[in-house]
Rosetta silent file (secondary structure, phi, psi, omega in degrees, C-alpha in Angstrom):
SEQUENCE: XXXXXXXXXXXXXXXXXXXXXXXXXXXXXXXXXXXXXXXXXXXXXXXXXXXXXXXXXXXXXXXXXXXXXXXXXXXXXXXXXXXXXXXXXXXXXXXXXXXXXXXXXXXXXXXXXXXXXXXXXXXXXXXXXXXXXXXXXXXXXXXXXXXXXXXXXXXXXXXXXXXXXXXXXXXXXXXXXXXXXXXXXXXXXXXXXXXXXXXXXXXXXXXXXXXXXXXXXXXXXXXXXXXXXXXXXXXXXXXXXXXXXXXXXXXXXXXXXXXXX
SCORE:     score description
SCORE:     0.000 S_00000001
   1 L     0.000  132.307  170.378   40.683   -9.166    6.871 S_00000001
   2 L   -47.015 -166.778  162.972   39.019  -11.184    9.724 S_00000001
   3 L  -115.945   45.148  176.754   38.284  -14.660   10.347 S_00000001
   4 L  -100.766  -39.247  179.182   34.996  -14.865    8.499 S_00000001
   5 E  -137.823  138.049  167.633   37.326  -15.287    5.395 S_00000001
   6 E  -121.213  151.337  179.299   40.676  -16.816    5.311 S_00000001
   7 E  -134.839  128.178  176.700   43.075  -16.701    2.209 S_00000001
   8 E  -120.888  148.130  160.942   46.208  -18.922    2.222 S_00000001
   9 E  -123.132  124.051  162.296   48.531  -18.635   -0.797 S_00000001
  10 E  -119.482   80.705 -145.745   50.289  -21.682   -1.822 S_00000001
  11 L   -59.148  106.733   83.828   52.064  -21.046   -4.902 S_00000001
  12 L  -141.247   -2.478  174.816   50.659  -21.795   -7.581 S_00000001
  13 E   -57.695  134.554  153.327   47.711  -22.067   -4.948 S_00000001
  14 E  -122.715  156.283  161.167   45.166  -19.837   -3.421 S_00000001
  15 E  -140.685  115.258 -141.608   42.489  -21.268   -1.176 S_00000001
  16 E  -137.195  119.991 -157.400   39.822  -19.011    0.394 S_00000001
  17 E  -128.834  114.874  176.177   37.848  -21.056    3.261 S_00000001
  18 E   -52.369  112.934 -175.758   34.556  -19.418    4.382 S_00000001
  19 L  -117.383   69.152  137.014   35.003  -19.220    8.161 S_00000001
  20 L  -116.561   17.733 -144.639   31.954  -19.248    9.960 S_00000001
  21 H   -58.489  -33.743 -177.440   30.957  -22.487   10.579 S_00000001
  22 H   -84.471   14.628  139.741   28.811  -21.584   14.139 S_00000001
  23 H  -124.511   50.640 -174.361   26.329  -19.746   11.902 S_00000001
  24 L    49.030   17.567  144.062   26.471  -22.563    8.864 S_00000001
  25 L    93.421   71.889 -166.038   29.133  -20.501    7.038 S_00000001
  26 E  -107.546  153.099 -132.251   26.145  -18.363    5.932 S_00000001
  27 L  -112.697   75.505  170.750   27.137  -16.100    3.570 S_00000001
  28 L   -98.567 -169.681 -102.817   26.243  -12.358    4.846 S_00000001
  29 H  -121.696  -49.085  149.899   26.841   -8.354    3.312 S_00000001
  30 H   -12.525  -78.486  161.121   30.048   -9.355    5.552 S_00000001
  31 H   -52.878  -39.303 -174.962   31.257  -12.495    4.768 S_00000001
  32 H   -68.044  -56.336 -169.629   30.397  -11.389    0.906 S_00000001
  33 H   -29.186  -46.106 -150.590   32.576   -8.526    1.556 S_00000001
  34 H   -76.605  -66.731  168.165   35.247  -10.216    2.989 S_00000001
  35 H   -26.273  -55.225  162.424   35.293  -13.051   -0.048 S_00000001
  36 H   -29.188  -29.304 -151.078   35.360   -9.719   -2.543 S_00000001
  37 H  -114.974  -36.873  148.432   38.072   -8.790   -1.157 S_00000001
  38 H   -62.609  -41.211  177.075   40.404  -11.835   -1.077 S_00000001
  39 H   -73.840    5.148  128.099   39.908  -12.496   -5.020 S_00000001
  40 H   -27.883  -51.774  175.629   41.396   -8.973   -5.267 S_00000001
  41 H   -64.827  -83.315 -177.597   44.294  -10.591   -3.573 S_00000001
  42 H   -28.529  -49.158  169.675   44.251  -13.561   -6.242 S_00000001
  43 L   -64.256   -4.910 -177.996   43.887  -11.135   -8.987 S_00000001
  44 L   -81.289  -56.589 -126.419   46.763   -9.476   -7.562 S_00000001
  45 L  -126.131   95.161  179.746   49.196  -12.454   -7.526 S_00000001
  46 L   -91.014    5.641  176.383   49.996  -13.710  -10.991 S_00000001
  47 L   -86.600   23.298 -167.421   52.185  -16.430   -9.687 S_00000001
  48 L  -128.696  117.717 -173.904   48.296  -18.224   -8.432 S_00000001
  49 L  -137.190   16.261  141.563   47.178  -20.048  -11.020 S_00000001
  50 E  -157.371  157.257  157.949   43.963  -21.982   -9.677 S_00000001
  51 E   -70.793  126.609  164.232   41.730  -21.343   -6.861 S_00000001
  52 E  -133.407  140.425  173.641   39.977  -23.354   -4.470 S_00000001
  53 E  -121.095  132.587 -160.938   37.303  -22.392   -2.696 S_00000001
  54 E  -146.191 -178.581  160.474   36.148  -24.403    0.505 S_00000001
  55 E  -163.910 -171.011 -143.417   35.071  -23.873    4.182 S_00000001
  56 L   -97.814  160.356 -165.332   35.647  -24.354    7.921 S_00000001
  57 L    80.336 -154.934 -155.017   34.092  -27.439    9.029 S_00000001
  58 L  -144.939  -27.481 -178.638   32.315  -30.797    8.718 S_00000001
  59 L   -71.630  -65.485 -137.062   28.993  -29.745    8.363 S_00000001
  60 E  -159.894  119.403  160.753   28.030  -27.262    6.100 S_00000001
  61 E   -63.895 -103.279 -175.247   29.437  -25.484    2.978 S_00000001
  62 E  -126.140  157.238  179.097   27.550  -22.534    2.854 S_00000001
  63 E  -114.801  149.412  160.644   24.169  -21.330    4.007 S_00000001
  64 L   -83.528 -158.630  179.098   22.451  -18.333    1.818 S_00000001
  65 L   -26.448 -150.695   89.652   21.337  -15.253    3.574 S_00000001
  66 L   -31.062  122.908  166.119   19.864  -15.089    6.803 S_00000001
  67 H   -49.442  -68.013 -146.021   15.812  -15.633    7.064 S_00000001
  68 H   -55.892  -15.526  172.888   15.789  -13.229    9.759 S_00000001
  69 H   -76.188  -46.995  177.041   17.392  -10.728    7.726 S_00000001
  70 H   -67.361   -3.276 -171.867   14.919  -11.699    4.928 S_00000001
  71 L   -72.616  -82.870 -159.834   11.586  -11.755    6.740 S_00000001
  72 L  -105.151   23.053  143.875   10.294   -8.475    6.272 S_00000001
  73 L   -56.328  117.524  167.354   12.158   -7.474    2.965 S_00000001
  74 L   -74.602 -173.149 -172.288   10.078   -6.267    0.472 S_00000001
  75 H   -62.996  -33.101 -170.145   10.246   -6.681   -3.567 S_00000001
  76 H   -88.729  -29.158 -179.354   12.350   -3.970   -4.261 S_00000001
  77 H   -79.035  -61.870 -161.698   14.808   -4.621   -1.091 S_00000001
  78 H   -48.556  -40.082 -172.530   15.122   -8.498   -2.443 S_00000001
  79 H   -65.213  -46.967  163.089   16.462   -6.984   -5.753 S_00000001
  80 H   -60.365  -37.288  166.167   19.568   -5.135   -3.968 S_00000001
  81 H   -54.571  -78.033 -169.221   19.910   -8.159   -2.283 S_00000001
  82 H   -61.436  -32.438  148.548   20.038  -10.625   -5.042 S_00000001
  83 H   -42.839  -64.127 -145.431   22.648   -7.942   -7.019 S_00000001
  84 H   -83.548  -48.657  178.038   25.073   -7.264   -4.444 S_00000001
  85 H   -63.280  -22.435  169.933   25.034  -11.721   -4.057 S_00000001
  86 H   -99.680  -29.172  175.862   25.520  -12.088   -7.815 S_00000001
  87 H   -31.185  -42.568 -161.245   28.148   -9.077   -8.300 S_00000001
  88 H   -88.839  -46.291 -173.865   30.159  -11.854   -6.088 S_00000001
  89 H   -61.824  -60.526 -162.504   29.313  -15.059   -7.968 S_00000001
  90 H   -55.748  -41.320  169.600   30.188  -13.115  -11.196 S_00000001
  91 H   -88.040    4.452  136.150   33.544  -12.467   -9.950 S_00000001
  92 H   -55.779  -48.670  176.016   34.165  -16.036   -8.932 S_00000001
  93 H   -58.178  -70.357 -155.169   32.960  -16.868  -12.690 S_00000001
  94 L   -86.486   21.977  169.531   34.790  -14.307  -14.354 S_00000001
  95 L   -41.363  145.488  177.320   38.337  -15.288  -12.728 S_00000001
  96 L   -60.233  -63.287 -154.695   41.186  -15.670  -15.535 S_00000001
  97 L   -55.662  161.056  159.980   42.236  -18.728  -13.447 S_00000001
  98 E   -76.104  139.213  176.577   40.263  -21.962  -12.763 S_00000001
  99 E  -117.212  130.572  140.789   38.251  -22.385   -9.347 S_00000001
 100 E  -121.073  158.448 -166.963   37.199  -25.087   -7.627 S_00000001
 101 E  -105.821  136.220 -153.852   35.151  -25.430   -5.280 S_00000001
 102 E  -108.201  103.797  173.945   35.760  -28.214   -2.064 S_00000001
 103 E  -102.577  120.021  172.715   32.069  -28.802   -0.856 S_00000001
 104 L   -84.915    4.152 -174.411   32.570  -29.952    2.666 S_00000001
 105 L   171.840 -148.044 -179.133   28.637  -30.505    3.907 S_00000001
 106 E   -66.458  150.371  165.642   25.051  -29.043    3.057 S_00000001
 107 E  -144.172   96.365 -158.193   25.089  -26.779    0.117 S_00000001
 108 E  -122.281  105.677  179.918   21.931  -25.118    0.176 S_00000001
 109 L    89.741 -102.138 -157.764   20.399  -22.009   -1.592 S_00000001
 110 H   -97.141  -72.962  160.308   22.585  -19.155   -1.624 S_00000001
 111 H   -11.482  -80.378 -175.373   25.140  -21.554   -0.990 S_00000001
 112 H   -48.128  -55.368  177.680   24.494  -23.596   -4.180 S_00000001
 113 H   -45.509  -70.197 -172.038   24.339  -20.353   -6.233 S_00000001
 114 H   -71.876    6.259 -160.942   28.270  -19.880   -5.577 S_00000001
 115 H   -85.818  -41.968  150.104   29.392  -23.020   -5.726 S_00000001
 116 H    -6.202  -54.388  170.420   27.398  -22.895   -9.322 S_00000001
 117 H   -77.012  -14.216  158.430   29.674  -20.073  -10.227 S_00000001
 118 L   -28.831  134.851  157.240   32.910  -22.725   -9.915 S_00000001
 119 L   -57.748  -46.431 -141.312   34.373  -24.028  -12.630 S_00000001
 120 E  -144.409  153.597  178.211   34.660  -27.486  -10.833 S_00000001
 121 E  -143.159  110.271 -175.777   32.850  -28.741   -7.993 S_00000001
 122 E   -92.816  127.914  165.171   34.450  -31.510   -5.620 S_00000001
 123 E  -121.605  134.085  155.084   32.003  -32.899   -2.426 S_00000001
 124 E   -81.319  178.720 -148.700   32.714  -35.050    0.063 S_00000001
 125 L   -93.312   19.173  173.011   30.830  -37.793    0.418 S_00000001
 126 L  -112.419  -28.590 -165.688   28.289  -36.358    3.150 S_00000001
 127 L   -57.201  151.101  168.487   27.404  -33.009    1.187 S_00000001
 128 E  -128.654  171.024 -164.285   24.005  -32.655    0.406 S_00000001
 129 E  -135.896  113.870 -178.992   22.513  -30.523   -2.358 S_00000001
 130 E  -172.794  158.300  154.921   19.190  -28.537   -3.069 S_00000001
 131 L  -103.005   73.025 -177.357   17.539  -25.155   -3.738 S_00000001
 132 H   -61.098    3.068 -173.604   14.970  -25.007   -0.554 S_00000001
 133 H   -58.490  -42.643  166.441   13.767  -21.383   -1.241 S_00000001
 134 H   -10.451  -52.760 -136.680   10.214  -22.823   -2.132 S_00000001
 135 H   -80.851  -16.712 -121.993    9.877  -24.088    1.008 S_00000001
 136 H  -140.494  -15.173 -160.445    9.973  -20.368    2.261 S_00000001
 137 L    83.365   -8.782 -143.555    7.382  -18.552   -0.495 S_00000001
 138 L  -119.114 -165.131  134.546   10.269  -17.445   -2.197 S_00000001
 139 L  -140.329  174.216  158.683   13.113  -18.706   -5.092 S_00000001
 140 L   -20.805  138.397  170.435   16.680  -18.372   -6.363 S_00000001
 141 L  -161.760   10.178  169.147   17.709  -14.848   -7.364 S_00000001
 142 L  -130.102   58.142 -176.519   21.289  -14.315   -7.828 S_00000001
 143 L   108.138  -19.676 -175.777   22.279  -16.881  -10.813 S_00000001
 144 H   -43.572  -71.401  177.208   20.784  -20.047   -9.407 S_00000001
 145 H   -35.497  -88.141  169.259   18.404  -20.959  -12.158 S_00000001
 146 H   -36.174  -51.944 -155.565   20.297  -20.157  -15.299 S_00000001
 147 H   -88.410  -42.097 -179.269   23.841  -21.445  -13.989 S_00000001
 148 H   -70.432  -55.961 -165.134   21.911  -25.223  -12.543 S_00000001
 149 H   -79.544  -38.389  144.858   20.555  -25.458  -16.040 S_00000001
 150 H   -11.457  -38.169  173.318   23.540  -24.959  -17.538 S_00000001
 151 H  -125.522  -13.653  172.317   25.232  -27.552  -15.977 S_00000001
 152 H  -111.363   -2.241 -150.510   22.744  -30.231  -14.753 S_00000001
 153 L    97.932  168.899  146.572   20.069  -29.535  -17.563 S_00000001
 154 L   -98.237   -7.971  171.979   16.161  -28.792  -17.523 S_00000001
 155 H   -68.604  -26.390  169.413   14.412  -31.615  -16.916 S_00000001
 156 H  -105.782   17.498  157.035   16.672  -32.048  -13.604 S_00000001
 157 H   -92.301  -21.989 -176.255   17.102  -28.439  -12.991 S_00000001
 158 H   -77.763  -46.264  174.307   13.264  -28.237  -12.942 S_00000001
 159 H   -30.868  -68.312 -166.325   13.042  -30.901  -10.779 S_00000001
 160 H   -59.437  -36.946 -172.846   15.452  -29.668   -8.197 S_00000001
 161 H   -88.708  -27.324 -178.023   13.791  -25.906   -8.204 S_00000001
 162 H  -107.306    8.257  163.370   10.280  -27.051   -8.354 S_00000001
 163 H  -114.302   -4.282 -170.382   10.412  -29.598   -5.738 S_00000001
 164 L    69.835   -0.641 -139.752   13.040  -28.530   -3.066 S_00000001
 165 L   -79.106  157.250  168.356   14.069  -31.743   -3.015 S_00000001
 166 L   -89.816   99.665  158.027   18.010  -32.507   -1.153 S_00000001
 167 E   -64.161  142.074  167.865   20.206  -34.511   -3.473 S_00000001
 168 E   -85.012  171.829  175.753   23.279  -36.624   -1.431 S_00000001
 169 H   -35.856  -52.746  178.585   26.431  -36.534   -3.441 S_00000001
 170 H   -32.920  -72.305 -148.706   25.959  -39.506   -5.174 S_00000001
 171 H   -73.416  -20.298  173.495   23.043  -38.642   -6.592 S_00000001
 172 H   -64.334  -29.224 -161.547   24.969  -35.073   -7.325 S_00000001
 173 H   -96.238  -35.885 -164.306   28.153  -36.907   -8.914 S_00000001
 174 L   -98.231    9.046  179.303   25.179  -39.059  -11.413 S_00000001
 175 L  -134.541   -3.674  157.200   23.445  -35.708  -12.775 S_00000001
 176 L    98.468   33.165 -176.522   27.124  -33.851  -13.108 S_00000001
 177 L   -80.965  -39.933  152.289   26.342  -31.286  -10.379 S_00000001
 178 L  -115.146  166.862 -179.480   29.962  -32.440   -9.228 S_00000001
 179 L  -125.571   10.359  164.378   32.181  -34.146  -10.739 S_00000001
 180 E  -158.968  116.190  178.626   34.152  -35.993   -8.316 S_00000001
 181 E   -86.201  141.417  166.765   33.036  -37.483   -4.536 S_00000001
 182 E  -162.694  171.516 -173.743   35.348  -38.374   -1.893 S_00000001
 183 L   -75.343  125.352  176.419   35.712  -38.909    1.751 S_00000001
 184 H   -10.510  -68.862  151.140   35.681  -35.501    4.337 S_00000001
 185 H     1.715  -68.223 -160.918   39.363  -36.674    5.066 S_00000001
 186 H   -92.745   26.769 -152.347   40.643  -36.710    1.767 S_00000001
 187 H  -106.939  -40.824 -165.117   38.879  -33.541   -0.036 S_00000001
 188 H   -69.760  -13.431 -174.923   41.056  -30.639    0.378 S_00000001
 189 H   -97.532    1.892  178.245   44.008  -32.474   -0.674 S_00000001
 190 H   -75.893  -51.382 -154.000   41.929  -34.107   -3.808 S_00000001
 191 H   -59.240  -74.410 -163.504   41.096  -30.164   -4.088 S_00000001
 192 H   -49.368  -64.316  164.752   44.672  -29.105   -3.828 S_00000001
 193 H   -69.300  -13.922  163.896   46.143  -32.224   -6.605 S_00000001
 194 H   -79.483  -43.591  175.128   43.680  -31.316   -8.995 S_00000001
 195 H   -44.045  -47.951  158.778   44.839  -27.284   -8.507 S_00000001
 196 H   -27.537  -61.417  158.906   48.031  -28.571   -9.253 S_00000001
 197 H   -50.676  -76.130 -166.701   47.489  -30.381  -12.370 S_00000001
 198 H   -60.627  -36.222  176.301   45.518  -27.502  -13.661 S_00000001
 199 L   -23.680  -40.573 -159.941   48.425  -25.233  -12.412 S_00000001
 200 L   -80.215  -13.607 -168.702   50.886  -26.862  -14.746 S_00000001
 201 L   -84.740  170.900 -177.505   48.885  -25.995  -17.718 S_00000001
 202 L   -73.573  128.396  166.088   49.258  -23.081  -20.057 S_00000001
 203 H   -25.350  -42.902  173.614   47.305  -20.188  -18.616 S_00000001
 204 H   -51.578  -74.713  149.476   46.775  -18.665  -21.153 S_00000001
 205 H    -3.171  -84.402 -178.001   45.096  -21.492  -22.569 S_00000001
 206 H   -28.535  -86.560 -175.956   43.286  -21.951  -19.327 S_00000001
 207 H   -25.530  -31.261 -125.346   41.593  -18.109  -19.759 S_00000001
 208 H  -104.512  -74.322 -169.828   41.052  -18.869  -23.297 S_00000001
 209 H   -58.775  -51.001  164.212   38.930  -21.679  -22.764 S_00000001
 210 H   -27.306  -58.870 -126.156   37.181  -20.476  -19.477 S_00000001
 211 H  -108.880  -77.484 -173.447   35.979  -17.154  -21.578 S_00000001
 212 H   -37.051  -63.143 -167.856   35.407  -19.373  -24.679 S_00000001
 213 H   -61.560  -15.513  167.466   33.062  -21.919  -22.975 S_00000001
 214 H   -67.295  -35.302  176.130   30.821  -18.935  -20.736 S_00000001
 215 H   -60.917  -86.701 -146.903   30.536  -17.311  -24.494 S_00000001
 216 H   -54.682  -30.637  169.596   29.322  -20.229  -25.922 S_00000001
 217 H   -27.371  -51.223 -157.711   26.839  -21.431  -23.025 S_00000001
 218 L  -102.705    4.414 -156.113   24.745  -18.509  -24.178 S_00000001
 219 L  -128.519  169.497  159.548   25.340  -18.360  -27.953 S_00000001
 220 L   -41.417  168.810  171.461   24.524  -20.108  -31.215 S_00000001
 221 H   -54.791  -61.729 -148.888   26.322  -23.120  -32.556 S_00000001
 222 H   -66.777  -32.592 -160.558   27.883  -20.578  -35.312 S_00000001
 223 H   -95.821  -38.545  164.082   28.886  -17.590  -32.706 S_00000001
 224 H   -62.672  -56.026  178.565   30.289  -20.333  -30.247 S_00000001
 225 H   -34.376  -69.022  179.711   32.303  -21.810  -33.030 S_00000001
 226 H   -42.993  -55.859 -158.918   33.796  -18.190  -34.035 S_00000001
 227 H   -58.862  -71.493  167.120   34.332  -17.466  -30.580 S_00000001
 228 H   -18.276  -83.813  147.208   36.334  -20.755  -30.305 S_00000001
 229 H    -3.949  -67.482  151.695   38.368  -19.843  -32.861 S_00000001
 230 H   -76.340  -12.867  160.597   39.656  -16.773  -32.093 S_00000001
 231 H   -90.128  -12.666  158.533   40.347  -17.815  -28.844 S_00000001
 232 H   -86.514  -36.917 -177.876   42.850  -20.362  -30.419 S_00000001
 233 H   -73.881  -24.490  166.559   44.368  -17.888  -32.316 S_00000001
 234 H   -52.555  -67.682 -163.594   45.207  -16.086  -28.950 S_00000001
 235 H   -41.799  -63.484 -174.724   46.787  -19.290  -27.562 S_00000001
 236 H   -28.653  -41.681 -164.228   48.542  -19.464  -30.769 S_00000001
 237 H   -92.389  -20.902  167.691   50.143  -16.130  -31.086 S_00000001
 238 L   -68.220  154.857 -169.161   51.318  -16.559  -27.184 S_00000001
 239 L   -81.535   52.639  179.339   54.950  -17.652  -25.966 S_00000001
 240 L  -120.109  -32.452 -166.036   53.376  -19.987  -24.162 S_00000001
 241 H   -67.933  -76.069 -161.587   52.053  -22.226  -27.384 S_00000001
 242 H   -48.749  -16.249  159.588   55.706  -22.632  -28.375 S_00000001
 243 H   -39.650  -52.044 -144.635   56.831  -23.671  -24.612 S_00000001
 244 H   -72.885  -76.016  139.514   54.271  -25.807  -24.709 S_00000001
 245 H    -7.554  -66.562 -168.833   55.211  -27.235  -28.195 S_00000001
 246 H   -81.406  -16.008 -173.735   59.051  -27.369  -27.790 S_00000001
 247 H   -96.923  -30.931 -177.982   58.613  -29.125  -24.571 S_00000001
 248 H   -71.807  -26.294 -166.280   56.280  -32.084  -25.965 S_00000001
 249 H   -69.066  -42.274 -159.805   59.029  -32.321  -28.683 S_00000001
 250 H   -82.662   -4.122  170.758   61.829  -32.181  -26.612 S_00000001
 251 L    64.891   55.026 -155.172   60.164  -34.688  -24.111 S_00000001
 252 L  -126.880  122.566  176.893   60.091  -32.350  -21.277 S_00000001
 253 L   -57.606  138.011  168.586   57.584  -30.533  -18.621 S_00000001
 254 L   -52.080  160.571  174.377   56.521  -27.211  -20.178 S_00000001
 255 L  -108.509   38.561 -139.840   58.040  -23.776  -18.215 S_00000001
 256 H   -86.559  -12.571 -167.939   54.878  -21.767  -19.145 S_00000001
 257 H   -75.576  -22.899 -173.934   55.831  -19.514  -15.922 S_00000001
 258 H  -104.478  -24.311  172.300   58.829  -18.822  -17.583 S_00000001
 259 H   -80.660  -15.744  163.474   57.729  -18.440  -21.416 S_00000001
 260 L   -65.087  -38.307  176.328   55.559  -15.662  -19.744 S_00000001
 261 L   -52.835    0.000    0.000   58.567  -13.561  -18.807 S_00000001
């Protein structure tokens, strides 16, 4: 693997840092590649038990395609295009583990779309935020829509899609597009103690709940509920519950790495 994507493992850590920053970390059939191919590596490594995802620089999270690539793509061309860019968001999403993502600058487009697939989304306190395809003739096509209303709503997901407009952080942190701001300085290690925290928790758990809450996004009250359910009865029946258990009794940090053995 290159330097377009770097993967450090820090256990219980992984961190995967988009490394292009002299063409706005822009996310090409390359760069996707490269990302694909470190969360192999994560999925590999069962001692990594959250993810952060970030990139190089001060500037700029991620950019989505290239225009210049996109300029004379036809209808049919956009559609391999917008697959092969959600195939990769989907496997951000459907990680066991939790990810978050460390937005370091603009987050724009294509951009937006993965951060979207995150569990958690941290910005520093410069990032800016929007879906600019309008601006272009064009819109969102690999998850944008559906994943933004999900998590900000529709009266401010409509906003944001039918106006182009660039939210600052702030205003990103007050409609729950992130959930914590902080200064450029401080974010990867805000990134890194929250990875931690969730680190310590049961895993198990973790999956359980990940899995539950994408099921429910899309389901009835009654089929989310069920879902719920049965995804506690996993937790339950794992050696992890009673770690977990025996350790609050015994007034102790849980071992869950070790009730896994």
């Amino acid at each position: 693997m290159d330097d377009l994507v770097l993967l450090d493992i820090e256990v219980p850590l992984a961190i995967i840092t988009i490394n292009r920053k002299d063409a706005a970390n822009a996310l090409s059939a390359e760069v996707r590649q490269q990302l694909s191919g470190a969360l192999k590596i994560v999925r590999s490594t069962p001692s990594v038990r959250a993810l952060i995802l970030t990139a190089a620089g001060e500037k700029v999270f991620a950019a989505g395609s290239d225009i210049k690539d996109m300029v004379d793509m036809n209808g049919q061309e956009s559609i391999a295009l917008s697959e092969s860019i959600l195939r990769l968001n989907n496997q951000f999403a459907s990680l066991d583990i939790p990810v978050i993502c460390a937005i370091n600058g603009w987050c724009l487009g294509g951009g937006l779309e993965l951060a979207l697939a995150c569990d958690i989304r941290i910005a520093a306190d410069h990032a800016r935020f929007g879906f600019p395809e309008p601006k272009l003739g064009i819109m969102t096509g690999a998850g944008g829509v559906p994943r933004l209303l999900r998590t900000v709503g529709g009266g401010v997901a409509r906003h944001m899609l039918l106006t182009g407009e660039i939210l600052d952080a702030r205003r990103a942190y007050d409609i729950g597009l992130v959930t914590r701001v902080v200064t450029m300085p401080g974010l990867l290690n805000e990134a890194k103690a929250m990875g931690l925290r969730i680190a310590a928790l049961g895993p198990t758990a973790l999956a359980q709940i990940k899995r539950t809450v994408s099921f429910a996004e899309s389901a009835d009250l009654t089929g989310g509920i069920e879902a719920e359910t049965q995804a506690c009865a996993v937790c339950f029946a794992s050696p992890e519950k009673r770690e977990g258990m025996a350790a609050f009794i015994e007034k102790r940090k849980p071992d869950f790495a070790a009730a896994a053995i």
